[in-house]
N, C-alpha and C positions, 0 to 999 in steps of 0.2 A: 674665659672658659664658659661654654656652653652649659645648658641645663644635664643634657645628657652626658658631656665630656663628665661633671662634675661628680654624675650619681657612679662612674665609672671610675672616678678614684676612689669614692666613699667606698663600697664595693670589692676593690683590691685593698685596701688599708683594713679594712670590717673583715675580710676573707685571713689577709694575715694573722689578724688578731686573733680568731677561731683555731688556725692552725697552733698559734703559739701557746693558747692553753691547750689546748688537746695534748700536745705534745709532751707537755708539763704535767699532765696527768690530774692536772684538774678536777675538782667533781661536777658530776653531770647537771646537778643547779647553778653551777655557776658560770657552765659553757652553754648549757639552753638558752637565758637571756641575746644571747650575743649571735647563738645559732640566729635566733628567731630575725632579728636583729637585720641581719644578711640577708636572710630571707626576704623581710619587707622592701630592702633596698633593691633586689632583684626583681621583685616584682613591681616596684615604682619605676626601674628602668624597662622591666616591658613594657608596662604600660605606657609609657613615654613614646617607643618607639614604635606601639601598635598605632598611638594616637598622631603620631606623625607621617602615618602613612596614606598620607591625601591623595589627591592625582597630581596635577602639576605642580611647575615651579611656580608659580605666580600662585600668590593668596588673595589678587584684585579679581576686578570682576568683566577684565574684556576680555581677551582672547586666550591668556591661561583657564589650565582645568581650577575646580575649584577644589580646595585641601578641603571645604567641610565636609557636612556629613547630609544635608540635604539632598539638591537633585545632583552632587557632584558623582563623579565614575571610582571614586576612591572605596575602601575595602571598607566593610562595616565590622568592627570591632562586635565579638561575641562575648558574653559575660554572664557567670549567672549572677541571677538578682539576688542578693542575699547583706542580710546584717554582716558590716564588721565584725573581725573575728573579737570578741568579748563583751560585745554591744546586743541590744536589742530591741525589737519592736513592743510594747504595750497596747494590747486589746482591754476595751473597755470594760469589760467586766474585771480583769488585770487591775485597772486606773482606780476603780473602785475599793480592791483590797489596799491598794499603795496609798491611797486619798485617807482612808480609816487609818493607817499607822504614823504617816506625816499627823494629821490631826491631832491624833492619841500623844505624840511626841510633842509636839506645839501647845499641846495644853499644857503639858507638867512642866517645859521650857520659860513660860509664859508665869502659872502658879509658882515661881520660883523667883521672879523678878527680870528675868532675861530681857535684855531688848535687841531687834533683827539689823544685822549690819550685811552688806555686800563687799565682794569684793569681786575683780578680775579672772576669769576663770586663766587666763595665761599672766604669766608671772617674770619679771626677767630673770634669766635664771644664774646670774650670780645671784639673787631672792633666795632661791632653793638649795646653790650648793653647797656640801659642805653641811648638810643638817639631819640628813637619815642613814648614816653609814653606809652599810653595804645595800642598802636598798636603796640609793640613788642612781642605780644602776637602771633600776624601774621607771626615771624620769623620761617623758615624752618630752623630748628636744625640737623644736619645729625650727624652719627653716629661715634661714636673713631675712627678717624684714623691715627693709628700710635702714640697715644699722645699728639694729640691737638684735642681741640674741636674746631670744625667750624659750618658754619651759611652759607646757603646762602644768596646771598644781595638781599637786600629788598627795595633797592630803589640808584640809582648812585651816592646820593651828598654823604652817610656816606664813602665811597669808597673812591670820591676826596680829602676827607678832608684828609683821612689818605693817601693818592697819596700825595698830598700839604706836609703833616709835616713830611713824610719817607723820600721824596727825597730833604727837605729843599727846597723848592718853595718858592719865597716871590710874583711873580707877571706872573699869567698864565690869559689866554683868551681862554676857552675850550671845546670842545664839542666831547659829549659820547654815542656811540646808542647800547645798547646792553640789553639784556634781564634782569629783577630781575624776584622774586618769592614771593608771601605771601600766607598766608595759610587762605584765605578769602573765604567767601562766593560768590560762583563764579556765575556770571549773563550773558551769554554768549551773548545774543540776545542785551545787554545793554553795550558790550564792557568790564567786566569785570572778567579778566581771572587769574588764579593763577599763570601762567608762562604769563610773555608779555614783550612787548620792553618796556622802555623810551626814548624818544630823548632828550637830557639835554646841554644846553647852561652857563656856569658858568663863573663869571669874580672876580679872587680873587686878592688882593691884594689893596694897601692905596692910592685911589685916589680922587678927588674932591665929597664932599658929596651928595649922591643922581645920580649924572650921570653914573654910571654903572648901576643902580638900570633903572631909564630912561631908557636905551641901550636894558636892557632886557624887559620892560613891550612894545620896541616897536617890539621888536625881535618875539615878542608873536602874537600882530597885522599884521606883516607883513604876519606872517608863516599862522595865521586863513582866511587873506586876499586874499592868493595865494592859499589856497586849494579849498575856495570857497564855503564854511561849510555854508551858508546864514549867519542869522544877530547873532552876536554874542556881548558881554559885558565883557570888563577885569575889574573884582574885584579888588577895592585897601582898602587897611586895614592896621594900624600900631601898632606892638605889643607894643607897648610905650602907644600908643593911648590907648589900648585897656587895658594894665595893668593901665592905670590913670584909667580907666571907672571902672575897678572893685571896683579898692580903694576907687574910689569917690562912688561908691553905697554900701561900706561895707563889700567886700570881703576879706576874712582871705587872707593874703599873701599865706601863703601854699597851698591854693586852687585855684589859681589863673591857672595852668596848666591844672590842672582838670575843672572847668568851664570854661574854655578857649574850653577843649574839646568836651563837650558841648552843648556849642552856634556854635561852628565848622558843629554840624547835622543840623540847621537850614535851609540849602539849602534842605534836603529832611525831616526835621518833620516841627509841625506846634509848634509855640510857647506853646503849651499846654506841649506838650508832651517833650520838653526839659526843659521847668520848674517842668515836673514832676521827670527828671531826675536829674535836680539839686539838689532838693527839697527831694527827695526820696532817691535816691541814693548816693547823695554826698553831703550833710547831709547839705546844703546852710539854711538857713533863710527864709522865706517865704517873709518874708519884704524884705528881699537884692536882690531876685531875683525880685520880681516885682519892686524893682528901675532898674535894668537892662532892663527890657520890652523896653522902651519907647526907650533907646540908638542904642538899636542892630535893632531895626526898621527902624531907619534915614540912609539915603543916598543921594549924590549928590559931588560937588566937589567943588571948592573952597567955595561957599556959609556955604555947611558945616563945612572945616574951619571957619569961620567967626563965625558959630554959636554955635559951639561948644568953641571956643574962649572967646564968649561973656557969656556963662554958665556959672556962680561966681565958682558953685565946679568944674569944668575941669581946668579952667584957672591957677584956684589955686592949680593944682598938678601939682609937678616939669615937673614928665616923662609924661602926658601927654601934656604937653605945649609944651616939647621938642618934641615928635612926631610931636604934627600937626605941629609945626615951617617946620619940614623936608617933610611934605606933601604938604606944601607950595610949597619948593624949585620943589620937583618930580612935582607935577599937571605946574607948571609952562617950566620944561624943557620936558613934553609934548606934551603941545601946540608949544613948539619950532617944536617937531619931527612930528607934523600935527599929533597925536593921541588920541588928548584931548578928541573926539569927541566918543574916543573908548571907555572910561574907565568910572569907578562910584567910589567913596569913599565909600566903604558900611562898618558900623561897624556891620554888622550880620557877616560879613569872618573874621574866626579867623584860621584855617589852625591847626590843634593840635597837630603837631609835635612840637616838645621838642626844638630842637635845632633853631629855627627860633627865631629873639632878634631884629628886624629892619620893615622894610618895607616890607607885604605879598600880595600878589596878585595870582586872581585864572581869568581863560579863560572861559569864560560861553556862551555855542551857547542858542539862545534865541528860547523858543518853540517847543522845542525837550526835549523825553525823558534821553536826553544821559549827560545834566546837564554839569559840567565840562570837560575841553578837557586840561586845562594845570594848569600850578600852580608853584608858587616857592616863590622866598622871599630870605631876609635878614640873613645870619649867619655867626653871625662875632666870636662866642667862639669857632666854631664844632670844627677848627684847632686846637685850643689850649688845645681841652682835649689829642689830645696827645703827647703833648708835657711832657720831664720829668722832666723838671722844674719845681720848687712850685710856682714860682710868677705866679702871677693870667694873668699878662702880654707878659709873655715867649711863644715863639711861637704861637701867634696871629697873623694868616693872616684873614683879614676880605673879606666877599665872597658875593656874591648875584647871585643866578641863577634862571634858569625857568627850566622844564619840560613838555615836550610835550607826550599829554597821545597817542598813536598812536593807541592801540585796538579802542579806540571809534570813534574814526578818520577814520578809515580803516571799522567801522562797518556801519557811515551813506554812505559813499563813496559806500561802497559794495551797498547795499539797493539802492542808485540811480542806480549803474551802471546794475543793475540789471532789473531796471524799465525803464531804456533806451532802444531804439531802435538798439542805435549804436554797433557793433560788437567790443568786447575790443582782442588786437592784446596781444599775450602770446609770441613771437618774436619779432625782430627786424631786421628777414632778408630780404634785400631789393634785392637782383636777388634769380629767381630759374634757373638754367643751364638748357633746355631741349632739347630732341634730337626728330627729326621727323620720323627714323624709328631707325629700332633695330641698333644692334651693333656698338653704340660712345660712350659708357663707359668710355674711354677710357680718351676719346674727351672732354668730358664732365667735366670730373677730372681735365682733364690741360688746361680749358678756366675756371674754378674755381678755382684753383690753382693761376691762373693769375689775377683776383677778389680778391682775398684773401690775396696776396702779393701787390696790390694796396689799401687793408684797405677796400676792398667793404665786407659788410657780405651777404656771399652768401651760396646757397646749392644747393645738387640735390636729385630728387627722390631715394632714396639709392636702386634701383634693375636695372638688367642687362638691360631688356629690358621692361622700362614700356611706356605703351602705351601714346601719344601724350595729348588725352583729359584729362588721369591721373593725367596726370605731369601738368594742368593749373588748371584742378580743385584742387591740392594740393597749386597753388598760391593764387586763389580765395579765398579756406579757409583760410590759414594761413593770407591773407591780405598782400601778396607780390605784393610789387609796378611793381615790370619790370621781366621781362623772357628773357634770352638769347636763341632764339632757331639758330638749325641749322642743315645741313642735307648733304650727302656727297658734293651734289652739293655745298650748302655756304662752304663749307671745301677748296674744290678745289679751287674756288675762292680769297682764305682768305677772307671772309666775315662772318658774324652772322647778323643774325635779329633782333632787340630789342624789344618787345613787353610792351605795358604801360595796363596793366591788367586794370584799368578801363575805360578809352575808346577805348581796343581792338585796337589801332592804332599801326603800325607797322613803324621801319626804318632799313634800310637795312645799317650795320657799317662795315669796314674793323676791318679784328679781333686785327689789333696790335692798334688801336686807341680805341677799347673797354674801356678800364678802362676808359680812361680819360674822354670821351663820359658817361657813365654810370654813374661818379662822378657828371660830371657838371647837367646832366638830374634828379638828385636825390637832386642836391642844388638847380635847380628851384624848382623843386616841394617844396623843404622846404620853400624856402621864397613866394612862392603862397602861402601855408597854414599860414604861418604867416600875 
């Protein structure tokens, strides 16, 4: 079967599938994935068939037309130029806010003990499946190659896990900044894109209960704290907790995933509308879900302990008494790390990934449309599904990390930086070399050269002979702190001039004491602005 024969089964099979929930009544998030889905397949088959529209039969090069696109007589395919739909381009003054938050992120990853691991951005995706419930759906599937099917990764922890059990890890501290993808409904203006970074902090391995879990719910405040996002809220929630709540209100075991998922939408519907979901879609009890109302509503922190304690049916289920016991322990080491003040016990956060079995927690700036900014949790099995042992026990390394969502991060940051006054610097060079008349090229080169060889990051106007005011209005813009100028006369002398671009004051240096001169004039100014 042909390339084109193939994408026209995919196509009719993806077409059926559309029809069969529509038909079923489905809700409209659950048949958009699958629209969109057909959609792409549609358009990878025109494209196929635009791009096969050569001249002749022959693709050599004697007496057939030619199928390319050079001086052949074949149809030249029109297209507008534009980003993938959830993808996007970065201008440098862009690079420069995104560069300041990676940084900011990398430092507190770093002061925490982390050390940076890689992995594959495509995955095979029996790796993937089977680990994000209903959001596997969002997995980008790519195409046979060579014999395995693969996936691109849809999120960094499913990657660690199988990082941890490949290379036999029992105890790593670690952090990953690299791209995934899902095939979501993309909200660009709201930070939500189909290709984006994560920044992901993970700590696996058998240590005192509850203190890695700590380590990261402070890792999370630290990082929201130094970016300076205003007033924000770390969510805590425990899947213990939260599987006692269902059982205590009468939920099938086997649904427990599934309305787990849910009550997970409650940060953007209203209680109506997930109980219609429950109710309607995932076929709950009208009576079980409104016992659930009243629980997913409460919040606060230890008090709620106490009071959910004192609830005869909570107390009296095993796993949730084990939860709260452990929420106990977490709200308490805390207030140890001075961040009690940050966080809420909310049982409406359920997080409805699959693989999460402990302690959840989400990053919420408050009063903004941009809602969550990080998230992570408890997953002590993910390791041991691949492991190939049958005991349930065999390769279990238990884990807890966070994620740092950085599109939403980088999209309020933009949005300020924009309504700022302040000019944001796209460089970092701190001399420009200029020369006062023509012909030091030359000159210029080898008092930069000597900059450069000293660790200063320097430059010059890259032409023979650019005029004097050129070369300081190209400091002004760029936001370069000092100018080296000089002219045959400072030459002769061995001297240069050092110019401090913003209050235009000048000092006159011998040229062989320049760097060191240059250095120190560039550490004052730093610890001024500090």
């Amino acid at each position: 079967m042909d390339a084109k024969a193939a994408l026209e089964a995919q196509i009719k099979e993806q077409g059926e599938k559309v029809r069969s929930l529509k038909s079923a009544g489905k809700a409209k998030d659950e048949v958009k994935p699958e629209v969109d889905k057909l959609l792409e397949l549609k358009t990878q088959l025109k494209s196929l068939t635009v791009g096969g529209e050569g001249g002749g039969s022959s693709g050599g090069g004697g007496g057939g037309s030619s199928g390319g696109g050079g001086g052949g007589g074949g149809k030249s395919r029109k297209f507008e130029l534009k980003c993938a739909k959830g993808t996007a381009d970065y201008m440098p003054a862009q690079m420069a806010i995104r560069e300041k938050i990676f940084d900011t992120i990398l430092g507190v990853f770093k002061r925490h003990g982390g050390v940076r691991i890689e992995t594959p951005v495509f995955e095979l995706k029996e790796v993937l499946t089977g680990k994000y419930g209903e959001d596997s759906k969002l997995i980008y599937d790519l195409q046979d190659q060579g014999g395995e099917m693969l996936s691109l990764r849809y999120d960094l922890t499913v990657p660690f896990a199988r990082f941890v059990a490949m290379h036999g890890i029992d105890q790593i501290k670690r952090y990953h900044i690299a791209r995934v993808y899902r095939r979501d409904q993309p909200a660009m203006n709201r930070g939500r894109f189909r290709e984006f970074y994560q920044c992901d902090f993970d700590i696996a391995g058998k240590f005192e209960p509850m203190l890695p879990d700590a380590e990261c719910v402070k890792v999370v405040a630290t990082i929201l704290e130094r970016l300076e996002l205003g007033e924000f809220v770390i969510k805590l929630n425990h899947r213990k907790v939260l599987d006692g709540m269902f059982a205590v209100c009468g939920v099938p075991e086997a649904d427990f995933r599934a309305i787990c998922s849910a009550v997970d939408k409650l940060d953007k519907l209203p209680w109506e509308e997930v109980r219609k979901e429950m109710v309607g879609e995932k076929g709950l009890a009208e009576a079980v879900a409104d016992r659930i109302e009243p629980y997913v509503k409460m919040a606060g922190q230890l008090d709620l302990v106490d009071a959910l304690l004192a609830d005869p049916a909570m107390s009296a289920n095993a796993m949730a008494k084990e939860g709260l016991a452990e929420m106990r322990v977490l709200l308490g080491y805390l207030e140890m790390y001075r961040v009690l003040d940050r966080v809420s016990f909310d049982l409406s956060l359920a997080r409805g990934l699959d693989y999460y079995t402990g302690v959840i927690y989400e990053g919420v700036l408050v009063g903004t449309e941009v809602g969550s900014v990080a998230g992570g949790g408890r997953y002590d099995n993910l390791v041991g599904m691949f492991s190939k042992s049958k005991k349930a026990s065999a390769g279990q390394v238990p884990c807890v990390g966070v994620s740092i969502g950085i599109e939403r991060v980088f999209a309020i940051l933009e949005k300020r930086a924009l309504a700022s006054a302040q000019k944001m610097r796209t460089t970092e060079t701190e001399v420009l070399v200029a020369q006062v008349h023509n012909g030091l090229l030359e000159r210029r080169m080898e008092v930069m050269a000597d900059l450069w060889d000293a660790g200063v990051k320097a430059e010059i106007v890259q032409k023979k002979n650019p005029k004097l005011l050129a070369q300081l209005q190209v400091a002004e813009k760029e936001g370069i702190p000092l100018v080296v100028l000089f002219g045959d006369s400072e030459l002769k002398e061995g001297k240069v001039k050092v110019k401090v671009v913003a209050d235009r004051s000048e000092e006159e240096v011998a040229r062989a004491d320049l760097p060191a001169y240059v250095r120190a004039k560039l550490a004052a100014a730093t610890a001024t602005a500090q």
